[in-house]
C-alpha positions in Angstrom: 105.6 175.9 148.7 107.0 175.2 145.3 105.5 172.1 144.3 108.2 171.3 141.0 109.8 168.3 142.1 113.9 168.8 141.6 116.2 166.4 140.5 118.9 164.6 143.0 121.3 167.1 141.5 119.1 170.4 141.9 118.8 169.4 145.8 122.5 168.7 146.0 123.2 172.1 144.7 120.7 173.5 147.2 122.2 172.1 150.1 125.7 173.6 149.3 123.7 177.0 149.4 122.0 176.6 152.5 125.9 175.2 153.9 126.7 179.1 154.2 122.9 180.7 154.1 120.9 179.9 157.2 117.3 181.1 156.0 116.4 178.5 154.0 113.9 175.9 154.9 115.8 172.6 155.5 112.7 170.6 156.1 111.3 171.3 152.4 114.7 169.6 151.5 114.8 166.9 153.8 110.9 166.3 152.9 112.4 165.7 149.2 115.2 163.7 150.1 113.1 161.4 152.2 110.7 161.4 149.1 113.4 160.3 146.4 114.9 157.8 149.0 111.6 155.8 148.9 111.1 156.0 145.2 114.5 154.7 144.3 113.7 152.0 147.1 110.5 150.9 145.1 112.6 151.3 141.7 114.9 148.9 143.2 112.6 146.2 144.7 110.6 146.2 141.6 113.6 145.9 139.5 114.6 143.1 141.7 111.6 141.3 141.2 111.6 141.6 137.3 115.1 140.4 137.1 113.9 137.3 139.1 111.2 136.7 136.8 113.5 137.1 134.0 115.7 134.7 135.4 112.8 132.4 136.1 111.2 132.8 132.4 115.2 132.1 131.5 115.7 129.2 133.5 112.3 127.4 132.4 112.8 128.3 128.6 116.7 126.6 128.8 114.8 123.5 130.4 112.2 123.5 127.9 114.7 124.0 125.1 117.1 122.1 126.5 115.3 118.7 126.9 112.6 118.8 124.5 111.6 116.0 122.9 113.2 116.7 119.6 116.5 118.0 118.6 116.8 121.9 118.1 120.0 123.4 116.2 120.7 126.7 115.0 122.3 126.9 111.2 124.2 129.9 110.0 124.0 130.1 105.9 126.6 127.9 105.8 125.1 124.7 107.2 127.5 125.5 110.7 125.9 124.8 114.0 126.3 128.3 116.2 123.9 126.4 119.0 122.1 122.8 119.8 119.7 121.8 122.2 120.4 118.3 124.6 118.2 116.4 123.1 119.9 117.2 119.5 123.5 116.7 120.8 122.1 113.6 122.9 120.8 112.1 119.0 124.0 112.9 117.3 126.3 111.1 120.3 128.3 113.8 121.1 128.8 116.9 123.8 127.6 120.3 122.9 131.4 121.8 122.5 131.9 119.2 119.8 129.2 120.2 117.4 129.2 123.8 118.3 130.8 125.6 115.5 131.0 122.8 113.6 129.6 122.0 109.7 126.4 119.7 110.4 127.6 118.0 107.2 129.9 116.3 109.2 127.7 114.5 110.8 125.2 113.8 107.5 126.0 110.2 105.9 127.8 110.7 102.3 125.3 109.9 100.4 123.0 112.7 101.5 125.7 115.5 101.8 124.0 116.7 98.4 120.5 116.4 100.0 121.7 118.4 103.0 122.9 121.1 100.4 120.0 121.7 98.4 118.2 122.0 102.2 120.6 124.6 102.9 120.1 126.3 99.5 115.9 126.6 100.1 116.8 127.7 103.5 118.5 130.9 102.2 116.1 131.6 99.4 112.6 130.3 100.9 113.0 130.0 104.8 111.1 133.6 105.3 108.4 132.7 102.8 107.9 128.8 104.0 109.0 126.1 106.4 111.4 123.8 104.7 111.4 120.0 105.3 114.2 117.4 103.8 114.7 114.0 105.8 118.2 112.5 105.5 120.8 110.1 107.4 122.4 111.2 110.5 125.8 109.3 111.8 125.4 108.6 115.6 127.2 106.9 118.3 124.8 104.5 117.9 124.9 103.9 113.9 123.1 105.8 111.3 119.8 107.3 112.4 117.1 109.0 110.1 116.0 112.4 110.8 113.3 115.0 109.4 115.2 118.5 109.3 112.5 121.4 109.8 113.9 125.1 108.9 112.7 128.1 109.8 114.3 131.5 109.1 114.9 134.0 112.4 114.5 137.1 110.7 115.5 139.4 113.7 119.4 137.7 113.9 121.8 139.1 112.1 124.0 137.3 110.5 120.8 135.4 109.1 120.6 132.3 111.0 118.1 129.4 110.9 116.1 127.5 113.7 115.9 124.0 112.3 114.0 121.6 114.5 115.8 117.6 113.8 112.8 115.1 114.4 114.4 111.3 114.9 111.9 109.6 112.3 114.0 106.2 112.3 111.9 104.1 114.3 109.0 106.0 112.4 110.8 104.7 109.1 110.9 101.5 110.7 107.2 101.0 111.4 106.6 102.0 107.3 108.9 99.2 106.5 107.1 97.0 108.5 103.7 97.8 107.4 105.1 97.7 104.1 106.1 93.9 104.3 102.8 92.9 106.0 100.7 95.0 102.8 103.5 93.0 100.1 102.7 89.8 102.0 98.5 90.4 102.3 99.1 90.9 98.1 101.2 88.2 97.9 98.6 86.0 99.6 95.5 87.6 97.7 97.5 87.3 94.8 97.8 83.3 95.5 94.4 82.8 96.7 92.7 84.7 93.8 95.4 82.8 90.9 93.7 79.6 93.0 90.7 80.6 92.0 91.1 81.4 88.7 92.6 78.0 88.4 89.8 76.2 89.7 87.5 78.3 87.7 88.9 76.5 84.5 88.8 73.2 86.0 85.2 73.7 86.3 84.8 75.3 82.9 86.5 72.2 81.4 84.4 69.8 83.4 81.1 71.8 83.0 82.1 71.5 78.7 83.2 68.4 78.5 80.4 66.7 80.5 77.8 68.7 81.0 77.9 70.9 77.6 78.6 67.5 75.8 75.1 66.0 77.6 72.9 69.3 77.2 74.2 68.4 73.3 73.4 65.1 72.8 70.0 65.8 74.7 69.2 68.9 71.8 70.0 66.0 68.6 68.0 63.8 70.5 65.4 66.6 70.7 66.0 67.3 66.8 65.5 63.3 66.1 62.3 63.0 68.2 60.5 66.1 66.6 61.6 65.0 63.2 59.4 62.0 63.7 55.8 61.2 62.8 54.4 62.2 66.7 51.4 63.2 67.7 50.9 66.7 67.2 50.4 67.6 71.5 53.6 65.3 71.9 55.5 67.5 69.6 54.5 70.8 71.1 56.1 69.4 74.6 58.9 68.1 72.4 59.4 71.8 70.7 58.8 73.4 74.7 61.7 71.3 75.5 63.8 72.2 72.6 63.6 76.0 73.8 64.1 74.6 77.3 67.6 73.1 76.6 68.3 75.7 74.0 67.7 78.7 76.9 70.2 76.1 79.2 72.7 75.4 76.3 72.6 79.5 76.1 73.3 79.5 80.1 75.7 76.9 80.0 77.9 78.6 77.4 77.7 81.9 78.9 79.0 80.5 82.7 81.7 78.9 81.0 82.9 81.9 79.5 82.3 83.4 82.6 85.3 80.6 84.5 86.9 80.6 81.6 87.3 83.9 79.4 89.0 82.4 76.2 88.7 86.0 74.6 91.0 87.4 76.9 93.7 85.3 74.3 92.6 88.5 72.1 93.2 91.0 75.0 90.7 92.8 78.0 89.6 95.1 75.6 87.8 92.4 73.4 87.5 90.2 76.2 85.8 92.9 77.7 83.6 93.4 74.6 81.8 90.1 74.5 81.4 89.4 78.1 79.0 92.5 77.9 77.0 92.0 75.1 76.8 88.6 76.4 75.9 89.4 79.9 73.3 92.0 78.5 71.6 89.2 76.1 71.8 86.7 78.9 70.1 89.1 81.5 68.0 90.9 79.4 69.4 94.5 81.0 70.4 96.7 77.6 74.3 97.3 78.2 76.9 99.4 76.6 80.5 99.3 76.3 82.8 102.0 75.4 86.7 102.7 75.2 88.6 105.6 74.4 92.2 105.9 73.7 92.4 102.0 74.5 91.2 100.5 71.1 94.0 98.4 70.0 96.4 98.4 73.2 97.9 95.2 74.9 98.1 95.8 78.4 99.8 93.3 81.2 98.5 89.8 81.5 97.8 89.9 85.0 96.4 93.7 84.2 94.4 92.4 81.4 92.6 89.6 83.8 92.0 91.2 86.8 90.4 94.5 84.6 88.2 91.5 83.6 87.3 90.1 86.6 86.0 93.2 87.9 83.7 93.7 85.3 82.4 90.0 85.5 81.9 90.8 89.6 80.1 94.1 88.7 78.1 92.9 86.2 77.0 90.1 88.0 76.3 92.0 91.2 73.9 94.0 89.0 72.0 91.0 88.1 71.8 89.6 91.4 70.9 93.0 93.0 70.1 96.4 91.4 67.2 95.4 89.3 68.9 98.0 86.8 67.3 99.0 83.4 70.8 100.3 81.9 74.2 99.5 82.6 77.3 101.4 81.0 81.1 100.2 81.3 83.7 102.5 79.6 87.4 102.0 79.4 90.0 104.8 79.0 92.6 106.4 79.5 93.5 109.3 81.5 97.2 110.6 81.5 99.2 107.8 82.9 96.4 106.0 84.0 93.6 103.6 82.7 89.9 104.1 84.5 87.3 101.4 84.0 84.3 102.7 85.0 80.6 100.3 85.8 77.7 102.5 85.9 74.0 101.2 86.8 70.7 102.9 86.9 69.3 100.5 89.8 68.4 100.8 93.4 71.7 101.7 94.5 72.5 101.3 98.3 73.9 103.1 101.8 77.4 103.8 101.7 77.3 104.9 104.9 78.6 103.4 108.1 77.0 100.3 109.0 74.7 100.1 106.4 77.9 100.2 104.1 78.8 97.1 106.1 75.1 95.6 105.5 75.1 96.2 102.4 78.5 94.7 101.2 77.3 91.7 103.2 74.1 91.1 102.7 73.5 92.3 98.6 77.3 92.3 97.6 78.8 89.1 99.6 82.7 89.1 99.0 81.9 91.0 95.6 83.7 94.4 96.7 85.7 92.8 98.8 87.1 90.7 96.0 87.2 93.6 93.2 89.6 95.5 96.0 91.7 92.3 96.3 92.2 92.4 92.3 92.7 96.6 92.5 95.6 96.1 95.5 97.1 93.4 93.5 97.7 95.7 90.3 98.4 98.2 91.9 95.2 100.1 91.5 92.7 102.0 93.5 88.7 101.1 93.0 86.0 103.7 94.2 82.6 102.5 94.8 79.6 105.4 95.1 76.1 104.9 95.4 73.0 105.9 96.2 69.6 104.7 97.1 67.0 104.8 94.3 70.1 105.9 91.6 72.3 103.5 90.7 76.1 102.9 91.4 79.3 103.9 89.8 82.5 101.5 90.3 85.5 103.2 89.3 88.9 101.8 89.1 92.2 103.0 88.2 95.1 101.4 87.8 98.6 102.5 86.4 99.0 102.4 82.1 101.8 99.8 81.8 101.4 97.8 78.1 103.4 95.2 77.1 106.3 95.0 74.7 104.2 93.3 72.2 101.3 96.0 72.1 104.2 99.1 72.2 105.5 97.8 68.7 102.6 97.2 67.0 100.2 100.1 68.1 103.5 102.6 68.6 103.9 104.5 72.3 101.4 106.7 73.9 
């Protein structure tokens, strides 16, 4: 039996033969015929089933599209809309007809119809290389809406067309103006409660001068009068013990006023800066340095100029109270647009870490950091704190250069 398996046609032909020749075999044909019959049955059911599937894969792809939760449109080069999804027609306030084959820009608020075109223009020269993201206004039923537009380049369409996903971001936009206000308003009120601060620090620098500092005076002349007298020689080693007693307090005294009350700051932070570290450093006994570069002669904002202090006053004194430190280096500079004061101690450092970060900044530090971050939000600044146990810590803040009008004329830009 030939076992060559003939076409539909091939049998066809055959079976016109055998019409007028009787000694062929007619069951080897109708053997074939039945085979080809249940082939093309199982072609057909299977095709059947694919196309269902298709139409199922169709079906759950249009819902998915179709009511996603962000708007999908499809640009052609020209910023026109060839399709939208639901959810996109549903955020611009009108049917699909309406925006189909229409300009998006007629739907982009004025003042962003030149944002929307430079969007366009990175779409046609970047979209197969990288996503491209611009976030403009959008005119709605509802008013004006803000919206993130996403592009992506299908390379396979031709004309070149562009998926672009339209993300609502106005309630988003919404939220950052909102935590905007509350961050303006926690500055606004550190701003108050530190200025408070600073206020009663002079009143206490004024009271501590003009009562005690006037009393710890009178008591060394009186000191000065008594050892100048015929005494008894024990007497005046008590009377000379004293003297170094209330000279050592006169020496305190003097250095906590400056402390509430930095008069050299008149002179700028720079100087102020100067003398409150060679002071701290005699005062404490802990050798100190002080350095600036590209900063010498420069004016900066008052509020700038006073809060750059304060921080090193809080540093400083946090290293006496708590890093038993045998050096201590500050350095002020500037870097590009920026000016970094930097605190460096060689003492016992502690545990960043957790809740022994936590520990630490209440237990050693008290309100210390907390207060030097008050003073960085306020100007605008960022403050870094690193540090570890057995090697010291490093404060760093930085804080935008601005310099007054003054200190621009005399020491010419930068």
């Amino acid at each position: 039996m030939d076992t060559h398996k003939r076409s539909a046609r091939e049998i066809s032909e055959e079976l016109s033969r055998l019409a007028s020749q009787t000694n062929k075999d007619y069951l080897t044909l109708l053997h074939e015929l039945s085979v080809y019959q249940e082939e093309l049955t199982a072609q057909n059911e299977e095709l059947i089933r694919a196309q269902t599937a298709l139409e199922e894969t169709r079906d759950r792809f249009v819902d998915l599209y179709d009511f996603a939760p962000n708007g999908y449109v499809t640009l052609d080069a020209h910023g026109v809309v060839m399709q939208i999804n639901l959810t996109g027609a549903s955020l611009l306030g009108r049917s699909r007809e309406l925006i189909e084959r229409t300009p998006l820009l007629r739907f982009v608020a004025p003042e962003h119809h030149e944002r929307l075109f430079d969007f366009l223009r990175l779409c046609r020269a970047e979209a197969h290389q990288t996503d491209v993201v611009t976030e403009l206004t959008v005119r709605t039923g509802d008013g004006p809406r803000d919206v993130q537009l996403l592009c992506r380049q299908h390379l396979a369409a031709e004309p070149q067309l562009y998926f672009t996903a339209m993300v609502d971001i106005t309630d988003r936009r919404l939220l950052e103006a909102e935590r905007d206000a509350v961050a303006l308003e926690h500055a606004a009120l550190a701003s108050r409660m530190i200025s408070i601060q600073d206020d009663e620090r002079q009143r206490i620098a004024r009271d501590l001068h003009d009562n005690l500092g006037q009393q710890v005076t009178a008591l060394r002349l009186l000191l000065d009068i008594v050892n100048a007298s015929p005494i008894d020689p024990a007497v005046r080693d008590r009377v000379q013990q004293a003297q170094s007693v209330v000279e050592a307090l006169d020496r305190q005294l003097d250095f906590m006023t400056g402390e509430l009350r930095p008069v050299a700051l008149d002179l700028g932070a720079i100087s102020a800066i100067d003398q409150f570290v060679h002071g701290w450093s005699k005062t404490f006994g802990v050798p100190a340095e002080f350095r600036c570069i590209g900063v010498e002669d420069v004016r900066l904002d008052a509020a700038v100029e006073t809060h750059l202090y304060r921080v090193v006053q809080e540093a400083l004194n946090n290293v006496a109270k708590h890093a038993a430190a045998h050096h201590v280096s500050v350095e002020c500079a500037r870097h590009d647009n920026s000016l970094v004061l930097t605190i460096r101690d060689d003492g016992r450092g502690f545990d960043l870490s957790g809740r022994a970060r936590a520990r630490a900044d209440e237990r050693s530090h008290g309100l210390g950091l907390v207060g030097m971050r008050e003073r960085a939000q306020i100007i605008n600044g960022k403050i870094n704190v690193s540090s570890t146990v057995g090697q010291g810590t490093t404060i760093t803040l930085e804080v935008p250069w601005r310099t007054t009008a003054a200190s621009e004329r005399r020491t010419g830009p930068k």
